[in-house]
C-alpha positions as CSV (number, residue, x, y, z in Angstrom):
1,X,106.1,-156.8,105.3
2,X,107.8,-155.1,102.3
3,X,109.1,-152.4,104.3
4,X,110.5,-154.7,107.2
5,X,112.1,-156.8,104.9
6,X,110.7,-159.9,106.6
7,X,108.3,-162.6,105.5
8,X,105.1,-163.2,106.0
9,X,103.3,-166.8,106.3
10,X,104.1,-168.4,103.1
11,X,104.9,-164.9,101.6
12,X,108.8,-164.4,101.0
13,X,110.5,-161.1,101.9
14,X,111.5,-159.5,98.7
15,X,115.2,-160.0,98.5
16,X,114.4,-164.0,99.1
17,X,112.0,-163.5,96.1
18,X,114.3,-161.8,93.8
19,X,116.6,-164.7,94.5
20,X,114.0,-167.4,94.2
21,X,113.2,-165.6,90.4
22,X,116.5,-165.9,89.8
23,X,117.2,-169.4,90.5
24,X,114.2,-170.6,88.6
25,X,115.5,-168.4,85.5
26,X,118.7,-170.0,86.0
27,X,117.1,-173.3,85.2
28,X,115.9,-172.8,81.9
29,X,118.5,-173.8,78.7
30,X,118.3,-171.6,75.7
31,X,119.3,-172.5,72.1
32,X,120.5,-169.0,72.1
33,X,120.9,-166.8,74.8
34,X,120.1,-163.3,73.3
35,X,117.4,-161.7,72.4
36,X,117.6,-159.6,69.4
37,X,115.0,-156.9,68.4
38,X,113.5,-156.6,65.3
39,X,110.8,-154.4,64.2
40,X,109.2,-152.5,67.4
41,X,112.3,-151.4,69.7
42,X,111.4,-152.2,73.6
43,X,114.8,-152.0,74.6
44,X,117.5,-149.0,74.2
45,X,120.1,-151.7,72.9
46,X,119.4,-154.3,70.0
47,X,120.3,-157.3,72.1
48,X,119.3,-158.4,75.1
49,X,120.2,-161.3,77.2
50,X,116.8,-163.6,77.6
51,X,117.2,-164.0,81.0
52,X,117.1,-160.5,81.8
53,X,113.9,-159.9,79.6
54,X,112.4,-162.9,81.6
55,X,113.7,-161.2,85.0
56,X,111.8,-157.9,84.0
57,X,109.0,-159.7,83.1
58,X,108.7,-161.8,86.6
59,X,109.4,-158.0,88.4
60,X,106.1,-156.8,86.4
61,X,104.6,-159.6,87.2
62,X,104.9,-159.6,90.8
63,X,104.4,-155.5,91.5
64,X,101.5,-155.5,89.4
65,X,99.4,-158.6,91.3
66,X,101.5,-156.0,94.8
67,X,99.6,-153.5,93.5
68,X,96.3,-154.5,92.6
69,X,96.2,-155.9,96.2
């Protein structure tokens, strides 16, 4: 399926998905729009736009339930 790039039953292929993440991220409103790091560094830089911590996080997500498959 992955490797085809084509969907599967209710499955999407993974470009539609990455798409799909993204509109739903789109959706949310934050107060403020960065994340800033304090304390234990995750990131290289200090700030970090919340959207793109929440699109990691959904990547993660969805390759480690992939994988565990």
């Amino acid at each position: 399926m992955y490797e085809d790039h084509r969907g599967v039953d209710l499955y999407k292929e993974p470009t539609e998905l990455i798409e799909t993440i993204a509109q739903i991220i789109n959706k949310i409103k934050f107060e403020e729009p960065t994340f800033i790091q304090n304390g234990n560094k995750i990131f290289a830089k200090e700030r970090v736009p919340k959207k793109q911590v929440l699109a990691l996080y959904a990547i993660n997500k969805i390759s480690t339930k992939a994988n565990s498959n």
